[in-house]
C-alpha positions in Angstrom: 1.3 19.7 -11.5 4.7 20.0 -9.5 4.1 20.1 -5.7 6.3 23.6 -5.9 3.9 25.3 -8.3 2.3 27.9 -7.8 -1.6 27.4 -7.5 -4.1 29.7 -7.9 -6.8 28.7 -5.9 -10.1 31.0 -7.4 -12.6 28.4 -8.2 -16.3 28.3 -8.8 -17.8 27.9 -5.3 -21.0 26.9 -7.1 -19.7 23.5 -7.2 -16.6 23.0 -5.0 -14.7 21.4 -7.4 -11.2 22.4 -8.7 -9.2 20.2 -11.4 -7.9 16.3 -10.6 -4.5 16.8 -9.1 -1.3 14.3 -10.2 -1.3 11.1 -8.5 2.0 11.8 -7.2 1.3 14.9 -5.7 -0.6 13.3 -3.0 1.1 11.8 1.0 -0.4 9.5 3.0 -1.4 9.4 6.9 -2.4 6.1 8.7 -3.4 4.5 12.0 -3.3 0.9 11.6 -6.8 0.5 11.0 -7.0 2.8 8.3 -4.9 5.6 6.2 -6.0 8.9 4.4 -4.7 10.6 1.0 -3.7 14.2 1.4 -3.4 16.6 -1.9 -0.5 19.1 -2.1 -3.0 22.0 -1.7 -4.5 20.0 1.5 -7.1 18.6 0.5 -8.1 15.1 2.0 -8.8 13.1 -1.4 -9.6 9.7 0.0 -10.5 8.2 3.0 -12.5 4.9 4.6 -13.7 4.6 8.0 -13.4 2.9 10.0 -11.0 0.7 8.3 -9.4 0.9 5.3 -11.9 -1.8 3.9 -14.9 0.5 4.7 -17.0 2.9 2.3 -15.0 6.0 1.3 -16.4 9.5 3.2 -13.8 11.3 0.9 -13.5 10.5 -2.5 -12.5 13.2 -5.0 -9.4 11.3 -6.5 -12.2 9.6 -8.1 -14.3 11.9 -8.8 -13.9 16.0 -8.7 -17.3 16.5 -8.6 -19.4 14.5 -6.1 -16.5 11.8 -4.5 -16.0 14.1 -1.5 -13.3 16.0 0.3 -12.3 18.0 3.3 -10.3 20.8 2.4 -8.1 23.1 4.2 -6.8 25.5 1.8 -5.5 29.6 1.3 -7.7 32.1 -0.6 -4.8 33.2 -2.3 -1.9 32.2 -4.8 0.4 30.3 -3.3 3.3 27.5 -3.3 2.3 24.3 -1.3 5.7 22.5 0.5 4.7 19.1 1.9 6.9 16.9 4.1 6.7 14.6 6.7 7.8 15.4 10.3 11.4 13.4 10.8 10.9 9.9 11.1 7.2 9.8 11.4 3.8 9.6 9.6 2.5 12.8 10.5 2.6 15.4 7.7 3.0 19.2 7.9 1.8 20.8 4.2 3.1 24.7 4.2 1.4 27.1 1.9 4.0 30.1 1.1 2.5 33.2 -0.2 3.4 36.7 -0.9 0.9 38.2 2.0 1.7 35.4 4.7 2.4 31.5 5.2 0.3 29.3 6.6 0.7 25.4 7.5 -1.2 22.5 8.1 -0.4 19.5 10.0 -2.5 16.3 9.5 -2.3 12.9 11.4 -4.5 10.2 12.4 -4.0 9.6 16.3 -1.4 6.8 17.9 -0.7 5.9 21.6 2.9 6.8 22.0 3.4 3.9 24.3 2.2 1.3 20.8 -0.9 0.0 22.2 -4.1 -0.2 19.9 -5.5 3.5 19.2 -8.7 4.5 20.9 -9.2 7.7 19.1 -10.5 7.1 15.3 -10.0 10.9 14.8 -9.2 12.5 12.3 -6.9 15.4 13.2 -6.3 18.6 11.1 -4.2 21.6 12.8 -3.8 24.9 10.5 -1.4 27.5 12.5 -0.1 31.0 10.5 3.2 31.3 10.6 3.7 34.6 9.2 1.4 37.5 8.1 -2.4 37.1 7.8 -3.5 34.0 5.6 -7.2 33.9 4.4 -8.1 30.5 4.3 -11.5 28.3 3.2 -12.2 25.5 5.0 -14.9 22.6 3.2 -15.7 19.5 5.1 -17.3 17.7 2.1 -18.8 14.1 3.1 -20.0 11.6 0.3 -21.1 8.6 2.5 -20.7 5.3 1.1 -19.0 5.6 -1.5 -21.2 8.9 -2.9 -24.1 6.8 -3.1 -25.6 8.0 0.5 -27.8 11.0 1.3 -26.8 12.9 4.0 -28.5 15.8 6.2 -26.4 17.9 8.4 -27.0 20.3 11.0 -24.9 23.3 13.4 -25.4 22.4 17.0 -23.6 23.5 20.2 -20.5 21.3 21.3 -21.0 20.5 24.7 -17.4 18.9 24.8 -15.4 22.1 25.1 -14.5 24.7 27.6 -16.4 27.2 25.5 -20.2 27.8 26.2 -20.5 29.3 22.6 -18.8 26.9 20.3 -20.6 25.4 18.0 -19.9 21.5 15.8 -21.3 20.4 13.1 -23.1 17.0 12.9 -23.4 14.8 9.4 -26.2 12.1 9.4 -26.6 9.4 6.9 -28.5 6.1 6.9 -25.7 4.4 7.7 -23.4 6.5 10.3 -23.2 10.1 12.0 -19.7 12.0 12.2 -19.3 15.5 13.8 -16.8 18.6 12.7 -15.4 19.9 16.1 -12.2 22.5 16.3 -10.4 24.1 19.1 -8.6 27.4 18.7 -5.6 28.6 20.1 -3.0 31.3 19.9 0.4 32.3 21.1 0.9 34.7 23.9 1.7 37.1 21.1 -1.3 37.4 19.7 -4.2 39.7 20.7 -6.8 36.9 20.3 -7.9 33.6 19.2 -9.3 33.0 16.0 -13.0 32.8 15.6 -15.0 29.8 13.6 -18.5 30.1 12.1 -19.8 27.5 9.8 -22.0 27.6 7.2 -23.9 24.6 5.4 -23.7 24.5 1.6 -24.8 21.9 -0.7 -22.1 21.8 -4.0 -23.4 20.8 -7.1 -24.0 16.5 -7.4 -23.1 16.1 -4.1 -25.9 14.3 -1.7 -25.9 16.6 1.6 -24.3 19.5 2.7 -21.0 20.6 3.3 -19.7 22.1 6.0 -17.7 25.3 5.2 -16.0 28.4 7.0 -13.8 31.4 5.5 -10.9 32.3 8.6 -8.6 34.6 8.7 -5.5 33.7 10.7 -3.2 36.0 11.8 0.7 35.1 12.9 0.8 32.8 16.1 -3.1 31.8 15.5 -4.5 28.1 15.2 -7.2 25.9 14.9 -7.2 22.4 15.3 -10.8 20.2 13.2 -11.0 16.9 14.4 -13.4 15.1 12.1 -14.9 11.9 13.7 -17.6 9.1 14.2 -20.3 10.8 16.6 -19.9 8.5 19.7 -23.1 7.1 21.2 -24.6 9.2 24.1 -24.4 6.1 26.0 -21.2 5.5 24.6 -18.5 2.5 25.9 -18.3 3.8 29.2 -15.4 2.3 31.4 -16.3 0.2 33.9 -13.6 -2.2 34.8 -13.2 -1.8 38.8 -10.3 0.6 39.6 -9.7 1.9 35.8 -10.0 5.5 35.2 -11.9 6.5 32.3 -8.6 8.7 31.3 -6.4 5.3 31.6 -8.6 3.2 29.4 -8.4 6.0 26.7 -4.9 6.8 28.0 -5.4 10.4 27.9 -4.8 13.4 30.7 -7.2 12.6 33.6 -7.7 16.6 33.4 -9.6 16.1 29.9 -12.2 14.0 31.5 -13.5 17.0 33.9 -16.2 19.0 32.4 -18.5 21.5 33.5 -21.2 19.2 32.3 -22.9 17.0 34.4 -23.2 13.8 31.7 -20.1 11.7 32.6 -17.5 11.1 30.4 -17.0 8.3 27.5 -13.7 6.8 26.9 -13.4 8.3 23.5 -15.3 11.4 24.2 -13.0 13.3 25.9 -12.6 17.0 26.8 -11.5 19.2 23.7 -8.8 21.8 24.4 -5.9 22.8 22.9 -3.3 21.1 25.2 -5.3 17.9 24.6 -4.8 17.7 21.0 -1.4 19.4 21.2 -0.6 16.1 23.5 -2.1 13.9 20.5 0.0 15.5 17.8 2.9 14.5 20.1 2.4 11.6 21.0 1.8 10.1 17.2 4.8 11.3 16.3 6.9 10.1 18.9 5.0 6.9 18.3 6.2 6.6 15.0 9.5 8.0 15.8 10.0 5.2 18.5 9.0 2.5 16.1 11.1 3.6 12.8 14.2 4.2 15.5 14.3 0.0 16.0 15.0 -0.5 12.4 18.4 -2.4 12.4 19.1 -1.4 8.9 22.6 0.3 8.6 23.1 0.4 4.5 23.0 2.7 2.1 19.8 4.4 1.0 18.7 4.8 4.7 16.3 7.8 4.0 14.2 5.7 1.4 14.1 2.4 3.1 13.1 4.1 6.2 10.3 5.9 5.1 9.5 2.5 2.8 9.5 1.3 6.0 7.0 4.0 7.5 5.0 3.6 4.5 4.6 -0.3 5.3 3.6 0.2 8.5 0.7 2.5 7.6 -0.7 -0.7 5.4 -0.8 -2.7 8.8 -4.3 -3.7 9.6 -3.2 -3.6 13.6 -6.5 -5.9 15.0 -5.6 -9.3 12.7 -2.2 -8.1 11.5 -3.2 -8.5 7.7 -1.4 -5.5 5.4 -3.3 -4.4 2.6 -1.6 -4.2 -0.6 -2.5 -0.5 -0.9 -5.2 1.5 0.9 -6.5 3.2 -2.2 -8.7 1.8 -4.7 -9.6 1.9 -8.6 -6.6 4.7 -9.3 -6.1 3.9 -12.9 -3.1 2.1 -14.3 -3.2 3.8 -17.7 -5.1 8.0 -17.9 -8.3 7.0 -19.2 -8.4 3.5 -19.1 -9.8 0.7 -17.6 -7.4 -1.1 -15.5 -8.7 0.6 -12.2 -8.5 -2.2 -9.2 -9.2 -2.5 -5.5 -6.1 -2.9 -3.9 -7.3 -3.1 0.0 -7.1 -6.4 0.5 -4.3 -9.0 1.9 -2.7 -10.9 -0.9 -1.3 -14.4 -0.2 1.2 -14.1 -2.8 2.7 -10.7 -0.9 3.8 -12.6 2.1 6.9 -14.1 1.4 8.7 -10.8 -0.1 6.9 -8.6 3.0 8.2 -10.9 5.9 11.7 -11.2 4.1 11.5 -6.8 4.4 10.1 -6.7 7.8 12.9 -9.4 9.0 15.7 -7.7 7.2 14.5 -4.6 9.2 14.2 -6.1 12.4 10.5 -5.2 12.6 10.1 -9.2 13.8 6.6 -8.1 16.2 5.0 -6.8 12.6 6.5 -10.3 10.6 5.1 -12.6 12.8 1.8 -10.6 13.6 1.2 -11.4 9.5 2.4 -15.1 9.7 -0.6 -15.7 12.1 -2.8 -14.0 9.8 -1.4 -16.0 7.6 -1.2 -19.3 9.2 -5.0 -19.2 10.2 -5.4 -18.8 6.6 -3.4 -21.9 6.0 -6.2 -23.7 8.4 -9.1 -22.4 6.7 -8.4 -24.0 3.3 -11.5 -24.4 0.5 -13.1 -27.5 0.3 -10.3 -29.2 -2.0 -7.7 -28.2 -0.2 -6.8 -24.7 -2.0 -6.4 -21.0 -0.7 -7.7 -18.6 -2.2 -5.2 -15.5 -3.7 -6.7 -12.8 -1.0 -8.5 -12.7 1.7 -10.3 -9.7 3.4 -8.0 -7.6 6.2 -10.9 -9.2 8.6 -9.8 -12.7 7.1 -12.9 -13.1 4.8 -13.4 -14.7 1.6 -16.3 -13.3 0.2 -14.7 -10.2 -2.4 -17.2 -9.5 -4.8 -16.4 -6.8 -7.1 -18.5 -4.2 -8.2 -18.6 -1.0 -10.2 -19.9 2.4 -9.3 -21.3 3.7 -12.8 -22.6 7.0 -10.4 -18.4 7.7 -10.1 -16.3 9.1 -13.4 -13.1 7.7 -12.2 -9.6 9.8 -12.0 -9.8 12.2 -15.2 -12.6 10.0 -16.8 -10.9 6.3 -16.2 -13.4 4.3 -15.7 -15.2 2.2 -14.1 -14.5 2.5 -10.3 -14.2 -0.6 -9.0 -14.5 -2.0 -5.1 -14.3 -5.3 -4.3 -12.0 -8.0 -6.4 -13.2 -10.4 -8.9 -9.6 -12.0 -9.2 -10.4 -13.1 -5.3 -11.0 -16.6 -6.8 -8.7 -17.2 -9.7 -6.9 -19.9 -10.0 -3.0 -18.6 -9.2 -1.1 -21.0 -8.5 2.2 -19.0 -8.1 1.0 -18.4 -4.7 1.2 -21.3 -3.1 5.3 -20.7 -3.8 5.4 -17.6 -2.5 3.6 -19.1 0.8 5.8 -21.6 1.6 9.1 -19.1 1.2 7.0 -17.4 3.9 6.5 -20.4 6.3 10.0 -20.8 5.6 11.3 -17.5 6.8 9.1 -17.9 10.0 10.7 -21.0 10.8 14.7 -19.8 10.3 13.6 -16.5 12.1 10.8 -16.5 14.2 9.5 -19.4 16.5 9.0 -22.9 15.0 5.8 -24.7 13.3 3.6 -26.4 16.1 2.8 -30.1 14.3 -1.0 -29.3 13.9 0.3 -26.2 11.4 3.1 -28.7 10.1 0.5 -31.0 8.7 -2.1 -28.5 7.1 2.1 -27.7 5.3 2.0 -30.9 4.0 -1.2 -31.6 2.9 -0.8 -27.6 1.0 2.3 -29.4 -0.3 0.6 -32.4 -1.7 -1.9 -30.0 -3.5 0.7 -28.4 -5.2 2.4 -31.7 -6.1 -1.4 -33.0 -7.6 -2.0 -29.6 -9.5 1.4 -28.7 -10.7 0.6 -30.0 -14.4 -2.4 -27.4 -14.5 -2.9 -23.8 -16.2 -3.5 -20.8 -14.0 -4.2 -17.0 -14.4 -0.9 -16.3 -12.3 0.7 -13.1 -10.9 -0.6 -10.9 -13.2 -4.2 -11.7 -12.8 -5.1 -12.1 -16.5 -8.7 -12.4 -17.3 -8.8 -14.1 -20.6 -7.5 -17.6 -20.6 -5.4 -19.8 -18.5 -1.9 -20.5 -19.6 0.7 -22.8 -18.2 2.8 -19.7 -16.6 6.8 -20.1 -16.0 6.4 -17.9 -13.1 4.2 -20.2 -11.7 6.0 -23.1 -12.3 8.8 -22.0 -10.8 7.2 -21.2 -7.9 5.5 -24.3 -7.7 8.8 -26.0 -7.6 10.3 -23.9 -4.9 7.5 -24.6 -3.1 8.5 -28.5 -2.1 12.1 -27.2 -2.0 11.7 -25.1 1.4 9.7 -27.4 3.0 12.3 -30.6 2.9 15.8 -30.2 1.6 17.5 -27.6 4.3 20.8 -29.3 4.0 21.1 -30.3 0.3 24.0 -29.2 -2.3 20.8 -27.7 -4.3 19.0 -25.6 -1.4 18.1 -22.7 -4.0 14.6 -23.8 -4.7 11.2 -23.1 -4.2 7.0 -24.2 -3.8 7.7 -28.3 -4.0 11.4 -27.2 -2.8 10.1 -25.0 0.7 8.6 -28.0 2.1 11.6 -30.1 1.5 13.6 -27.5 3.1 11.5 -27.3 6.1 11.2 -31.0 6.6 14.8 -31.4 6.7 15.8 -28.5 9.1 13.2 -29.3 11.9 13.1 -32.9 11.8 9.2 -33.3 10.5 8.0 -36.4 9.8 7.9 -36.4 5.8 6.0 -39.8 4.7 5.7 -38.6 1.3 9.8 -36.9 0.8 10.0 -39.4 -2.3 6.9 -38.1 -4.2 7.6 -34.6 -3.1 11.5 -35.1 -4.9 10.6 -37.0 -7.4 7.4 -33.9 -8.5 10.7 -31.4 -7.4 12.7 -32.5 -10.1 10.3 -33.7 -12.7 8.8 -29.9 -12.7 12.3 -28.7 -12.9 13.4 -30.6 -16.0 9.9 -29.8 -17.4 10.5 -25.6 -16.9 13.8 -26.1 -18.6 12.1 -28.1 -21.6 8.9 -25.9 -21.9 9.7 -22.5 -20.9 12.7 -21.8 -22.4 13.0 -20.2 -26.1 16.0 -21.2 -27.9 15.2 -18.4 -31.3 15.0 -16.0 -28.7 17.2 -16.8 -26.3 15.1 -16.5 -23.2 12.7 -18.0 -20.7 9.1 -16.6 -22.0 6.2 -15.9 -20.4 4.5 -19.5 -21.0 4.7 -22.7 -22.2 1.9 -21.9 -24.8 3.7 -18.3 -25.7 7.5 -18.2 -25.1 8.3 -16.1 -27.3 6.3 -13.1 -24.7 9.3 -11.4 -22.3 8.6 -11.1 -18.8 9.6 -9.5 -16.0 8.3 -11.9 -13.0 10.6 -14.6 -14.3 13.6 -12.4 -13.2 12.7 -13.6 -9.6 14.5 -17.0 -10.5 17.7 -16.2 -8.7 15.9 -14.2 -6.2 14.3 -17.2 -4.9 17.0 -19.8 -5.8 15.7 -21.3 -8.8 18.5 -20.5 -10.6 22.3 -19.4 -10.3 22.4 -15.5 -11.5 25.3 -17.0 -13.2 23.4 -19.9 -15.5 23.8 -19.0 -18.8 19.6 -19.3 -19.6 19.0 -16.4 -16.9 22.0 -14.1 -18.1 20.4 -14.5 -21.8 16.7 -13.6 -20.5 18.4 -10.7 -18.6 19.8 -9.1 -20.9 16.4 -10.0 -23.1 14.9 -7.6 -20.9 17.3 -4.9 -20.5 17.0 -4.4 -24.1 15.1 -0.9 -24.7 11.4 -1.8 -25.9 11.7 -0.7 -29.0 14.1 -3.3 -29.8 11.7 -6.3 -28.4 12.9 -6.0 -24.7 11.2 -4.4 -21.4 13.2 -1.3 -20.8 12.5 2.6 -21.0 13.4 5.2 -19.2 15.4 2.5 -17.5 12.2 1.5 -15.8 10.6 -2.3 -16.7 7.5 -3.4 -18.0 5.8 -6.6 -17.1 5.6 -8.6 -20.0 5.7 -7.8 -23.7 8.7 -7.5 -26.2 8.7 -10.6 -28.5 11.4 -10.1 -31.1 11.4 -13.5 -33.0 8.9 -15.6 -34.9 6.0 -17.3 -32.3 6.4 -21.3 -33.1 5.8 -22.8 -35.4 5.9 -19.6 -38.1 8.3 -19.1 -40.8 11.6 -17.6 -39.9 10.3 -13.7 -40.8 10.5 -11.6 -38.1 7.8 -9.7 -36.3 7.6 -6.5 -35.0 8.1 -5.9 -31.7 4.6 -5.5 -29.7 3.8 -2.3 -28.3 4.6 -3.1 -24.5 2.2 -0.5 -23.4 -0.7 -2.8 -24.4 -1.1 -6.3 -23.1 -3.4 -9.1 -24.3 -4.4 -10.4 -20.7 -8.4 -10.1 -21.2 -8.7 -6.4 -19.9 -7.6 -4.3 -22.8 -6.1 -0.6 -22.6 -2.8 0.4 -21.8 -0.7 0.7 -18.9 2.8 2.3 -17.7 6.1 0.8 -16.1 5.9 -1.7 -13.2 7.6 -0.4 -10.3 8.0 -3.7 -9.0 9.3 -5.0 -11.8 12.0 -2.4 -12.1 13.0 -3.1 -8.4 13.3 -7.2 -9.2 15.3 -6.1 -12.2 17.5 -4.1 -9.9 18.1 -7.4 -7.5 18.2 -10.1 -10.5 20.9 -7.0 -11.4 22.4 -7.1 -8.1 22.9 -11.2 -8.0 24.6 -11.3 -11.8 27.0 -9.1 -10.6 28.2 -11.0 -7.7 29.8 -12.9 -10.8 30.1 -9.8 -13.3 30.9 -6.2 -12.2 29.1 -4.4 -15.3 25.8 -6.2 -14.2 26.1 -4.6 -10.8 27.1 -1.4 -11.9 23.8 -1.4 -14.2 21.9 -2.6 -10.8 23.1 0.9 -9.0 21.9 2.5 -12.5 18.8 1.6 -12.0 17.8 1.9 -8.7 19.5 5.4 -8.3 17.3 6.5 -11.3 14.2 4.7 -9.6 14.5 6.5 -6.6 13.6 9.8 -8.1 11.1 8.7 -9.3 9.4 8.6 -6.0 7.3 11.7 -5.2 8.0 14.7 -3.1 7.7 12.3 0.0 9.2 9.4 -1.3 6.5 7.5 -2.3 5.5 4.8 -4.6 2.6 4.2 -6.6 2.2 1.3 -8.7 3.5 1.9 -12.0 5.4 5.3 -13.4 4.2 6.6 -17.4 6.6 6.9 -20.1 6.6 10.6 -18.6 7.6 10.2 -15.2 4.2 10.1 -14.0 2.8 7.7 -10.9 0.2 5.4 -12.1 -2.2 3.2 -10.2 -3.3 2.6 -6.7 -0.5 4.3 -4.2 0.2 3.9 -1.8 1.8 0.7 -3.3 3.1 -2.4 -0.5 4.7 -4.6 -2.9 6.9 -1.9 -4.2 8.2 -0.3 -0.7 8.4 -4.0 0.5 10.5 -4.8 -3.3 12.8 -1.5 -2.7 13.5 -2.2 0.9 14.6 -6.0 0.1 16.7 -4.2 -3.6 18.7 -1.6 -1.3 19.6 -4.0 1.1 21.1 -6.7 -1.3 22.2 -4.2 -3.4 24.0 -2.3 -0.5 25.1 -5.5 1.0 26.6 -6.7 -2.6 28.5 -3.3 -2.7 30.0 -3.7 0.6 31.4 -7.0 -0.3 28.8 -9.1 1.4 27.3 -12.8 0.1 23.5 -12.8 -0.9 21.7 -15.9 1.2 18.0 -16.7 2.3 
């Protein structure tokens, strides 16, 4: 369903629930700690507290029925408009309508100075703007993941100016939230608006929902903050000489009350210049932050809000981003490939400092390089990492199913938790030391305690570089010997020793060569790491390459398989964009898949698109596979991988340094990714056949893959060399 449809919005009030909505046609809000999914007919759809790691309270992407939601939404036909405000993360959603239009703004509260938030609010302001709008309000809770019963109750709000307002408060076994609201009204108006709220239990849901019918006229508003109950003893400030308002950095007017209790630091007084301040100052906060970006190049209005996007994944108290804060959104309608994406990936942190850096966001790159580097000093027993740890740091990611959920339009299972957390990926190890690497050429230097948990990583690559993995794709059937593991391995030694060598596009042997060489480090082992460098080298070229073909395949057990990761060769200095082998498994790829390659819609798929007999058959030739499906021990089908179509566009962007008609394919393809982006401009995971977003959004890999593609490919166009 088009965000400019119109939507009728009679449903059965019996149950609450009203039809699954286009991934797509959802936006995003964040806080640092954690971010909430917000429908085109304004409806929050998902949504963990406190942090994005936590049980959902609002769930209904994943299920219509019973997952939960808090709805703010006309009783009348209407056509939803949702935007951002300019340059920030706080979005306005406008409902246009015949009788009136209404508008609701939605944001999760930010200091505007950029210190750590003290208000875990969630902060919902619906305002007429013309006519008289009818509107139902539904404050839906599903604790825990739906799997919690929940009582709920009306009481009076003692934290308001009014001595007749009533809240309502939510208990479960496991935490208590309240539904507060504010009113106000313009000086036009005769009155403000009035609230009453009734308790209604919807069909399969465990507790009641709070719900209220208003009716706001032109120049009305109310303003629901929806929140965890503070303690009545609360954290009170008490450090000597420190207001209670400074602490929570709020108006000192908000703490005085007519009540005698005193005040807790984030319990202060609601009124409607208070949260009018707090809708202010979040978007000047993210206004002030986007306005540092140093990024002049073309496609400004998508990298910056790629940019905004990123920063809403930022887990603020360890500095770990989360590949996406949603979880089990289905990579194929119906089918099974439904992951939790809200954890820090090790393999992500090369390709998200490189974006941050190119920004000049340097605070947020090196805030992930410690999360990072205490990672690095918290190796498993035989010296390994593990692919992803927790946003706290953890490594315990056990992965579960909720049966009690039906998934987005039936796809099943739900999934939390991660059983990939302890594959064997060896890819990553690569994509870590490009990271360590990037720290040390932009940010401060490796202390010699960090420099020798690098080499000892490095000598665990050099000692497992001969052994199968699951790789980047996370395949659960069988380990393979993975050419995009391999060539990461290699780059790996390449950064960390050879800085100033004729051959410094390498990368995981290659890294720590690299960074040997360029601070000085004491090396003891530079000829074992050179001598693995080059033996793994000679072996790729051997093993991974298919001569009927013409192309590097997926593995050294199945080269014949097309696939998309290995287009990062150039990207990471592996290879020239110019060497012969990569031009030939370019243009591989670029072939449409129904002719063996990766290609529709101009859009890439990960790996498929075998075209010639598998070794050692006869020389008849087989029918291309169907790209949608993959044999990787999961089954089902899946769509277009946004991040592959982004590293297509910079593999693209590097051949056409030497070859104009690769470059003018490169602006091709980005130009027709970019709309596929949503109404907002944002990116899920993977796109249908039809244009549709797929998987968990919102996605980091692919704002952090289409920031680092526009500015190569903008920097290419202006003439500009590509480097490290």
């Amino acid at each position: 369903m088009p965000p400019s449809q119109i939507m009728n919005k009679e449903r059965t009030a019996a149950n609450g629930a009203r039809p699954y909505l286009p991934i797509q046609d959802h936006a995003l809000i964040g806080n640092l700690r954690t971010a909430a999914l917000i429908s085109v007919d304004g409806s929050i759809e998902s949504y963990c507290i406190p942090d994005f790691d936590s049980p959902s309270i609002f769930a209904r992407i994943l299920d219509k029925n019973k997952g939960g939601h808090f709805s703010i939404t006309p009783k009348l036909s209407f056509t939803p408009k949702q935007a951002y405000l300019p340059a920030s993360n706080v979005l306005r959603t406008k409902f246009l309508a015949d009788q009136g239009v209404a508008e609701v703004v939605d944001w999760l509260p930010r200091p505007v100075d950029g210190s750590p938030a003290r208000l875990f609010w969630m902060c919902r302001k619906v305002t007429a703007i013309r006519g008289t709008v009818p509107i139902r309000v539904e404050c839906a809770p599903a604790f825990n993941y739906a799997r919690d019963a929940h009582t709920a109750e009306v009481v009076h709000d003692d934290n308001v100016i009014s001595d007749t307002q009533d809240k309502v408060v939510f208990f479960s076994q496991s935490m208590k939230m309240d539904l507060r609201y504010v009113v106000d009204a313009s000086e036009s108006c005769g009155a403000v608006p009035s609230v009453s709220f009734d308790l209604v239990t919807f069909k399969e849901h465990l507790g009641p929902a709070a719900v209220c019918d208003i009716k706001l006229e032109d120049g009305q508003s109310i303003t629901f903050i929806f929140r965890i109950l503070p303690s009545s003893v609360g954290e009170q400030n008490t450090t000597p000489g420190v207001s209670p308002s400074t602490a929570t950095r709020v108006a000192r007017t908000n703490f005085i009350s007519s009540a005698s209790k005193p005040r807790v630091t984030d319990d202060p007084l609601l009124t409607a210049e208070f949260t009018d301040r707090l809708l202010m100052e979040t978007t000047k906060f993210w206004q002030t932050w986007i306005g540092k970006s140093t990024y002049r190049g073309s496609w400004r209005e998508a990298v910056q809000r790629s940019a905004l996007a990123l920063k809403m994944l930022i887990y603020e108290p360890t500095g770990a981003i989360v590949a996406s804060p949603t979880f089990s959104l289905p990579e194929f309608i119906g089918g099974t490939r439904n992951w939790d994406y809200r954890f820090c990936w090790i393999r992500d942190s090369s390709f998200t400092v490189y974006a941050l850096i190119r920004l000049g966001f340097t605070e947020e790159a090196n805030a992930y390089m410690e999360f990072i580097f205490n990672r690095l000093q918290d190796r498993n027993p035989d010296g390994s990492l593990q692919i992803m740890y927790t946003i706290h740091g953890g490594k315990q990611i056990e992965e579960i199913e909720l049966g009690h959920l039906e998934g987005y339009k039936g796809s099943s299972p739900v999934r939390i938790g991660n059983g990939a957390a302890d594959h064997v990926q060896l890819d990553i190890y690569g994509e870590l030391m490009d990271c360590i690497y990037l720290g040390q050429k932009f940010s401060k230097p490796l202390g010699y305690d960090l420099w020798v948990a690098v080499r000892e990583l490095v000598d665990f690559v050099v000692a497992n570089r001969h052994r199968p993995d699951l790789s980047i794709w996370e395949v659960r059937n069988r380990e393979r010997h993975f050419t995009y593991s391999k060539i990461m391995l290699w780059s790996a030694i390449f950064f960390v020793v050879h800085f100033q060598v004729l051959f410094h596009h390498r990368v995981a042997l290659d890294r720590g060569l690299r960074l040997a060489d360029k601070r000085s480090l004491p090396c003891p082992k530079r000829a074992d790491w050179l001598k693995a460098r080059d033996e793994l080298y000679e072996e790729i070229m051997e093993k991974a390459w298919y001569a009927p073909g013409g192309h590097y395949g997926q593995s050294y057990e199945e080269p014949h398989v097309l696939d998309a990761s290995i287009l990062v060769a150039p990207l990471v200095f592996f290879s020239s964009a110019a060497d012969p082998r990569f031009l030939r498994t370019l243009d591989a790829v670029l072939r449409p898949s129904e002719r063996g390659g990766l290609v529709t819609n101009n859009l890439v798929y990960r790996y498929g698109g075998a075209q010639f007999p598998r070794p050692p058959r006869d020389a008849d030739r087989l029918s291309p596979p169907d790209v949608t499906k993959a044999d990787d021990g999961v089954g089902g089908e899946e769509g277009t991988f946004s991040l592959c179509t982004l590293w297509c566009v910079e593999a693209l962007t590097r051949a056409g340094q030497y070859d104009k008609k690769y470059l003018v394919r490169a602006v091709d393809m980005f130009e027709d990714f970019l709309g596929f982006g949503n109404h907002v401009s944002l990116w899920s995971e993977e796109i249908s056949p039809a244009g549709e977003g797929l998987g968990n959004a919102v996605q980091g890999f692919t704002h952090v893959t289409l920031i680092s593609a526009s500015y190569n490919l903008s920097r290419t166009l202006a003439g500009g060399q590509l480097t490290l």
